[in-house]
N, C-alpha and C positions, 0 to 999 in steps of 0.2 A: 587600469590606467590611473597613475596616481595622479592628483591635482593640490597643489597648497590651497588653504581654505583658511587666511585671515581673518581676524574680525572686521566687518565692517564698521565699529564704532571706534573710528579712529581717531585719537586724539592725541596731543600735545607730547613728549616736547618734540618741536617743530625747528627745520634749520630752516634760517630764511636772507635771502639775498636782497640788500637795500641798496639801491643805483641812486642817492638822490644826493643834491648836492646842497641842500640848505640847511645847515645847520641847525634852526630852528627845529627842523623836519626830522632831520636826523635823531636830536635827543629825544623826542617825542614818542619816536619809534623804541629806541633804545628801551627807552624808561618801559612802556609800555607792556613791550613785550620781554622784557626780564623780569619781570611780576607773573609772566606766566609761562616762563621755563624754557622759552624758546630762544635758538640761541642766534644770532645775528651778526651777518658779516656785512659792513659799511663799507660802501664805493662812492668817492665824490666825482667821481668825473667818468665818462668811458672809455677812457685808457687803463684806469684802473681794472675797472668792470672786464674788459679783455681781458686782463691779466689774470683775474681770479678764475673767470667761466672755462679759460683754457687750460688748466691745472689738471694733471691729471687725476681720474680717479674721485672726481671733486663731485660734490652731491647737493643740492640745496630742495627741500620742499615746496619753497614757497620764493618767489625772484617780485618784488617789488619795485616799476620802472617808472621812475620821473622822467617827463618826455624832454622837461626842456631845462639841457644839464647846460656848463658852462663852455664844452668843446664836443657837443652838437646833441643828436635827438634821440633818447632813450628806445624808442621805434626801431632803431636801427642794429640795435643786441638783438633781436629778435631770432634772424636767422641763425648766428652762434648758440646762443642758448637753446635752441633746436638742432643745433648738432650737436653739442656738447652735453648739455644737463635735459635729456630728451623728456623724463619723466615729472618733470619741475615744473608748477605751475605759475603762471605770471599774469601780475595783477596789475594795469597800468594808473598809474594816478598823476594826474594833471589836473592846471584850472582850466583849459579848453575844454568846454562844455560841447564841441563840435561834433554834432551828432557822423557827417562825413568822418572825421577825423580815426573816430572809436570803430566805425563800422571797418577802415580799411586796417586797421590795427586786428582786429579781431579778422579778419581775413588773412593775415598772417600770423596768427598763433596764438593770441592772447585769452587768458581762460574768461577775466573780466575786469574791469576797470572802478574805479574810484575817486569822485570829485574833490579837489584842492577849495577848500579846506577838509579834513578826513574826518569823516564820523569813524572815531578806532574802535566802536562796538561792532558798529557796520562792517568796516573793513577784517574785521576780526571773523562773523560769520563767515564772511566770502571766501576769506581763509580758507578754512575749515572746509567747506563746499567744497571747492575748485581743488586739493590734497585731494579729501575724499575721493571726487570723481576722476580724478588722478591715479590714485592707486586701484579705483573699481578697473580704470582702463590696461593698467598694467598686468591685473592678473589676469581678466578677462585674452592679454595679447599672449600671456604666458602659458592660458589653458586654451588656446586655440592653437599656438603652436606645439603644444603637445599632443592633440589631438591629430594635428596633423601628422608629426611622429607617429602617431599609434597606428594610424589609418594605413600609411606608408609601410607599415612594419607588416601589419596584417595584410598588405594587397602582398606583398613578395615571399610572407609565408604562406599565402593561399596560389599563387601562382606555383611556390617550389611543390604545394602538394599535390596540386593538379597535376605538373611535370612527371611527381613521382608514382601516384597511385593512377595516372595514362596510364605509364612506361611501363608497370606491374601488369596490367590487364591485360596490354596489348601482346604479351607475352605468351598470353595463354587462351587466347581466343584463337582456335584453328578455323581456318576458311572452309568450311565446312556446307554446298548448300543446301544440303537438308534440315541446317538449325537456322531458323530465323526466330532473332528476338526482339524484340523494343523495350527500351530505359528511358523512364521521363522521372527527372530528376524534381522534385519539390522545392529547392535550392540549389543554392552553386553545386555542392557534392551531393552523391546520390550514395543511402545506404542500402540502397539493391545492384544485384551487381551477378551479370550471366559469365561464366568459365566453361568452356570444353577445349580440353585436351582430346585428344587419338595416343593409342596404345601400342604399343609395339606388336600386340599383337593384331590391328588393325580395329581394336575396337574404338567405342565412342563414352568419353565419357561430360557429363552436361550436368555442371551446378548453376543453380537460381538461389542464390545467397538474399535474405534481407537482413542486415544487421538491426539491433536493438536502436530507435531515434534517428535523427536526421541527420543532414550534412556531415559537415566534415570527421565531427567525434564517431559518425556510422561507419565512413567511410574507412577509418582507420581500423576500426574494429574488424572490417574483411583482409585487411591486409596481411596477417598473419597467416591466414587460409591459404592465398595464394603460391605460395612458393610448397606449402606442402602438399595440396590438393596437381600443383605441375611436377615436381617428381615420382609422385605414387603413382599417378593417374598415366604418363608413360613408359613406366613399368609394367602396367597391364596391371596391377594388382589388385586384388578382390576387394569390391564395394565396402566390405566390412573392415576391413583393414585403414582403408582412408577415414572411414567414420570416425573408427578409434582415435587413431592419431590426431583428427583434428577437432575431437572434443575434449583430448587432452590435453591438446596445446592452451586450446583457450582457456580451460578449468585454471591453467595455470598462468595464463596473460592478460584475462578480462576481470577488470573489476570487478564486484559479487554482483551490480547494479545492470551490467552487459552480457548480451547473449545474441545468437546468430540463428535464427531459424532457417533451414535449408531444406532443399528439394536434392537429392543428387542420382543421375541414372546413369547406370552402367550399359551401355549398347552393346552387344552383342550377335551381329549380323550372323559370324561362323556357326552361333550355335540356336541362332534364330530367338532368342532371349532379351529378356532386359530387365536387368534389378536396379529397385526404385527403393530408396530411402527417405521418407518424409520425416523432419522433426519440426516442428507445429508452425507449418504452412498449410496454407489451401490444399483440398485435393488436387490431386492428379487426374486431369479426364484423360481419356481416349476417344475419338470419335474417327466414325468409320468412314468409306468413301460418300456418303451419302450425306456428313457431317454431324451423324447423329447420335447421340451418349451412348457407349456398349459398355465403356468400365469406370469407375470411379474410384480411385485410389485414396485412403485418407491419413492422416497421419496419425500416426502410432508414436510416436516420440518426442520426449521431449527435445527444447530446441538447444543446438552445441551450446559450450560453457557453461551448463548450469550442473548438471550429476556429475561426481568423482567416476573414473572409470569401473569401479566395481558397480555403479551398479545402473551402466547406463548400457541401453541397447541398440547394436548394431547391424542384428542380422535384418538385413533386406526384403523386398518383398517381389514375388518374382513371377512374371508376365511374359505372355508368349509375343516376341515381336511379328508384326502379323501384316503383310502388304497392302499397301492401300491404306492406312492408316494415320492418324494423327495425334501424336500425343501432345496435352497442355500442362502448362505449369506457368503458375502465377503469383505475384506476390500479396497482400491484405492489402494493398492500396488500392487494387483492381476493384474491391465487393467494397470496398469503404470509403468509396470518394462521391460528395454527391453531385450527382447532374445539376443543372440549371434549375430543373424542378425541383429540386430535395429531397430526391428518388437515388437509393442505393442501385447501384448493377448487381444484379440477383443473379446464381450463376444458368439460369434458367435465360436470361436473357443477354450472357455474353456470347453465347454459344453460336448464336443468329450474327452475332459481330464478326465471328469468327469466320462462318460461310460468304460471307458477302465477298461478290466478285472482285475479282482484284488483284491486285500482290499482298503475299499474306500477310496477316496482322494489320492491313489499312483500314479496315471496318473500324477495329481499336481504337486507331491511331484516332480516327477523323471524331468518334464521340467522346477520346478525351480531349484533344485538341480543339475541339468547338462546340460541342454538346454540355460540356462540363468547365464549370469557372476553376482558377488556379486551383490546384490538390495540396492540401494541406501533410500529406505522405507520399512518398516515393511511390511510381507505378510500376510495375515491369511482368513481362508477358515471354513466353517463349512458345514458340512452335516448331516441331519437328515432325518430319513429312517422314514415313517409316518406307514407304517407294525409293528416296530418293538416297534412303541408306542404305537399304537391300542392293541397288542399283549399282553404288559408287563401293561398297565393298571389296576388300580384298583377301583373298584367301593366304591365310596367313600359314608359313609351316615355321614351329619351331627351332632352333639351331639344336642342331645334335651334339649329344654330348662325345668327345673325338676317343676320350680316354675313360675308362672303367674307373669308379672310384667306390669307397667304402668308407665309413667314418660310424663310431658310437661315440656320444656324449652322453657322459650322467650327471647330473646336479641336484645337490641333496641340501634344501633352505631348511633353516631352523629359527622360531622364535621371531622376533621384528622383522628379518630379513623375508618372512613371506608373506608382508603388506606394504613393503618399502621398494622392495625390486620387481621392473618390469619382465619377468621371466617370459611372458609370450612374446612379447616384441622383441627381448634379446635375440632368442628363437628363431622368433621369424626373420630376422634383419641377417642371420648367420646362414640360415638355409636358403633363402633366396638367392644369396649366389653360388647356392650350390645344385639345388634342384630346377626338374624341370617347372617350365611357365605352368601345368596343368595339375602340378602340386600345390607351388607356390601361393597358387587362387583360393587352395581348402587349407593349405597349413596353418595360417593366423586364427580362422574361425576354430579349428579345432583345438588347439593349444589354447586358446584363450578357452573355451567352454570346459577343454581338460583340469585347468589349474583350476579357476573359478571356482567350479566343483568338488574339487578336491581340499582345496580353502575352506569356502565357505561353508559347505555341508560336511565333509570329512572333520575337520579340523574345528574347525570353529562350532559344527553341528546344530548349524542355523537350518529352519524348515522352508521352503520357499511357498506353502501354503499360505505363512505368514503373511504376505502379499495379495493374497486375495482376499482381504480382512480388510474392514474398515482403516482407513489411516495406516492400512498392514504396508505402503512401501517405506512411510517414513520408521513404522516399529521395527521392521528388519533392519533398516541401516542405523538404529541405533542400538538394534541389541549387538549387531557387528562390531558397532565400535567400541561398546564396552568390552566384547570380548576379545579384540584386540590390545586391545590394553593389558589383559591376561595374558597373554600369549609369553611362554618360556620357552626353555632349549627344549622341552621334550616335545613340543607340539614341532614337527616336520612331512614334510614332501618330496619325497623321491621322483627324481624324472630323468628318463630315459629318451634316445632319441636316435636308432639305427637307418643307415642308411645304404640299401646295397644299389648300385646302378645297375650292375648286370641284372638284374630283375626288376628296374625302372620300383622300385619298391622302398615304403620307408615306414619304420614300424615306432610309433611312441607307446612308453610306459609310464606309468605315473602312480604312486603309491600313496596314502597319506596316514600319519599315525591316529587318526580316528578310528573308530568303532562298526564302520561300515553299517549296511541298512540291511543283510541279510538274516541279523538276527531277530527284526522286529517281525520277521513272517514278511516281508513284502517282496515280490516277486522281480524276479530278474528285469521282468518285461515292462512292467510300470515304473519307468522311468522318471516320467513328471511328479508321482506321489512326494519321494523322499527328495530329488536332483531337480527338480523343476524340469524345464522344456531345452536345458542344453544337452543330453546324452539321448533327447530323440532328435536332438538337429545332428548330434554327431555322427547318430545311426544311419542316418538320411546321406551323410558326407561320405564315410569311410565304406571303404570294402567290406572291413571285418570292424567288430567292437565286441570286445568279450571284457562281462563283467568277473574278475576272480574274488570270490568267498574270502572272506565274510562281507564283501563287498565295498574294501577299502582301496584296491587295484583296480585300473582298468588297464585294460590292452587295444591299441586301435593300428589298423594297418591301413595303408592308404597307397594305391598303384595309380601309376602315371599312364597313361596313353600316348602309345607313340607317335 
């Protein structure tokens, strides 16, 4: 908010207005004050004096008012030169020494007075003073009403963001009652922030977002989540797939200084499951119908927006959904806020909060709400009762597909083009409308672990042992990226992508011009040695996975259930 900032040593030259009518008086003035640069306008009477003070646009510092002029009483400018010359100070000079007389003068505006005959040294300070305090009052009304601008400006941007980052949320919270959460904000906005959608295929999906800082700058930083975390998430689309996507949006929309740490659980009633992604928030508890700790989930990852997508991780971690049950998720304001005593909530003793009789979450409520002085951090807590989604569940059956279809794609990158295009998500974005929901859910993870691999270790013939080495994640992403910067026409990746429906079946191929791993002697089977830990999660995914010699091809097929 800008403010001008004059000097306060204000001085000369000075415009000054003289109402007097004695000529004596007048030269004296004259003289006086053109020895010291100030310039002076002469009124003998106050018909004059009206004439000048109504002028537009007209300015004087300083008004000089002989009370007792020849066609009435200097006193009587007062209120014009208060409508007129509002910032103009006025200095009454008379020989009525009448203490009354001055007091009701100065009751109506006068800054101060000076007795007939004039000390002009005197009269000169008063000057000087009464400008001064003149102009302190001028900017002082000039930076109050800017202030008041700014405050006005900010209450109607903070109201339009409240309107719009509600109107966002309230979009994506399903009524749901087996999800009970609580949000207590540390300020007007809160940078924790609960989301579940439902899936078409009836599933559940439930994010506990806490962005990087507080208020409103938190606040915004979820808002890009949103909209992608609601169309993926009613797609039915696999945990891993949203992961992706929405640490790649941020990599590329947050500042280098911002980052989203999240909880996010894929429910799964149909298949009795639920995959859980933590990136660096609290664990995850479970607790049973007894209310007592049986699992504890903790996070593996780091949190969105900070790793490029090569080389951040998405796969999930994955827990039997189990009746009777409870699962938690919470934000770091929960373990970090202290009580009245100075005592952190240890999760040893939220757990006891959480059993207390009641409706869920009031144990919570009541020992931040009154146990605990304001929270310097956003709180927020989630509970989900695993009865009460077992219970409301629906059995979902897929839409049949009505007509037979077949389709091969091949795409052959070479050179820059295969660290610059997103070849999986092309993929996946193409075959989701084409395949069934129960493909759809393994196709992203697998094409993405396909290329990965065939990149990084084929091609580029980086080790992912690398990584289990001191400082080995940061040394792998920089030998990567130097050897990206190598990369010419001859380094390439072949990918293949069949698809038959009459056999609910869809087969990828993918080739890379490296050197493969079957010549170092290392066996087909030990897959994490040379490929790290993606071609045993693929093995885990697909029907078939066959490695072909010299170990540059793989082959993965993957059938749909009907």
């Amino acid at each position: 908010m800008p403010f001008s900032n004059p000097s306060l040593n204000i001085s000369p030259p000075y415009s000054v207005l003289v109402v007097e009518d004695s000529t004596v008086f007048t030269l004296l003035y004259e003289h006086f004050f053109k020895e010291r640069g100030v310039l002076t306008t002469t009124c003998l009477t106050l018909a004059d004096a009206r004439n000048v003070i109504s002028r537009p646009q007209q300015h004087f510092d300083v008004a000089l008012l002989d009370n007792h002029l020849t066609d009435g009483e200097g006193v009587t400018l007062l209120p014009m030169i208060k409508e007129h010359l509002k910032t103009t100070a006025v200095i009454m000079v008379s020989a009525n020494d009448d203490a009354d007389f001055f007091l009701r003068a100065f009751n109506q505006g006068i800054d101060d007075y000076a007795l007939k005959p004039v000390n002009m040294d005197l009269l000169w300070l008063k000057m000087k003073k009464s400008v001064h305090q003149r102009r302190l009052e001028k900017l002082n009304n000039e930076q109050r009403e800017a202030l008041n601008q700014w405050r006005d400006a900010e209450l109607q941007e903070q109201a339009l963001a409240r309107h719009l980052i509600g109107a966002m949320f309230a979009k994506v919270r399903s009524d749901v009652d087996a999800i009970h959460y609580w949000v207590k904000p540390s300020s007007q906005f809160s940078g924790d922030s609960v989301i579940n959608c439902q899936g078409v295929d009836g599933s559940d999906y439930v994010m506990l977002a806490d962005a990087m800082g507080h208020g409103l700058a938190a606040a915004v930083s979820l808002m890009p989540v949103v909209p992608i975390f609601k169309a993926m998430a009613e797609k039915a689309l696999p945990l891993s797939n949203i992961v992706f996507e929405l640490n790649s949006k941020l990599t590329h929309l947050l500042p280098q200084d911002r980052f989203v740490a999240v909880i996010i659980l894929h429910i799964q009633p149909a298949s009795k499951i639920i995959d859980v992604w933590n990136g660096a928030m609290p664990p995850v508890l479970v607790l049973d119908e007894h209310g007592k700790l049986v699992k504890q989930l903790n996070s593996a990852n780091m949190a969105l927006g900070i790793l490029p997508d090569t080389l951040f991780s998405v796969h999930p971690e994955r827990i039997e959904l189990v009746d009777n049950q409870r699962i938690i998720m919470f934000s770091d304001g929960v373990i970090e806020t202290l009580s009245g005593d100075g005592e952190l909530l240890s999760q040893e003793a939220l757990i006891p909060l959480l059993n207390m009789p009641g409706k869920p979450l009031e144990g919570v409520k009541k020992y931040f709400n009154i146990d605990c002085p304001p929270a310097s951090d956003d709180i927020s807590i989630v509970q989900i009762d695993t009865h009460n989604i077992l219970q409301s569940s629906v059995t979902y059956k897929p839409n049949q597909i009505a007509q037979q279809s077949a389709f091969l794609i091949e795409h052959t990158l070479s050179g820059a083009a295969l660290d610059l295009l997103d070849i999986p998500g092309h993929f996946s974005d193409l075959l989701s409308k084409q395949l069934p929901l129960s493909l759809v859910q393994k196709v992203f993870t697998v094409l993405t672990e396909l290329y990965m691999n065939a990149f990084e270790h084929g091609v580029l013939g980086l080790n992912s042992d690398i990584k289990s080495q001191e400082n080995g994640f940061l040394t792998f992403y920089e030998q990567k990226e130097q050897k990206v910067k190598e990369l010419t026409i001859e380094h390439r990746i072949v990918l293949q992508v069949q698809w038959q429906s009459d056999l609910n079946r869809l087969e990828i191929y993918i080739k890379d011009s490296g050197h493969g791993f079957f010549h170092d002697n290392i066996e087909s089977t030990n897959f994490s040695k040379s490929y790290g830990r993606g071609l045993t999660l693929i093995e885990h995914l697909a029907d078939s996975l066959e490695i072909i010699a010299p170990g540059n091809a793989v082959r993965v097929v993957l059938v749909g259930s009907d």
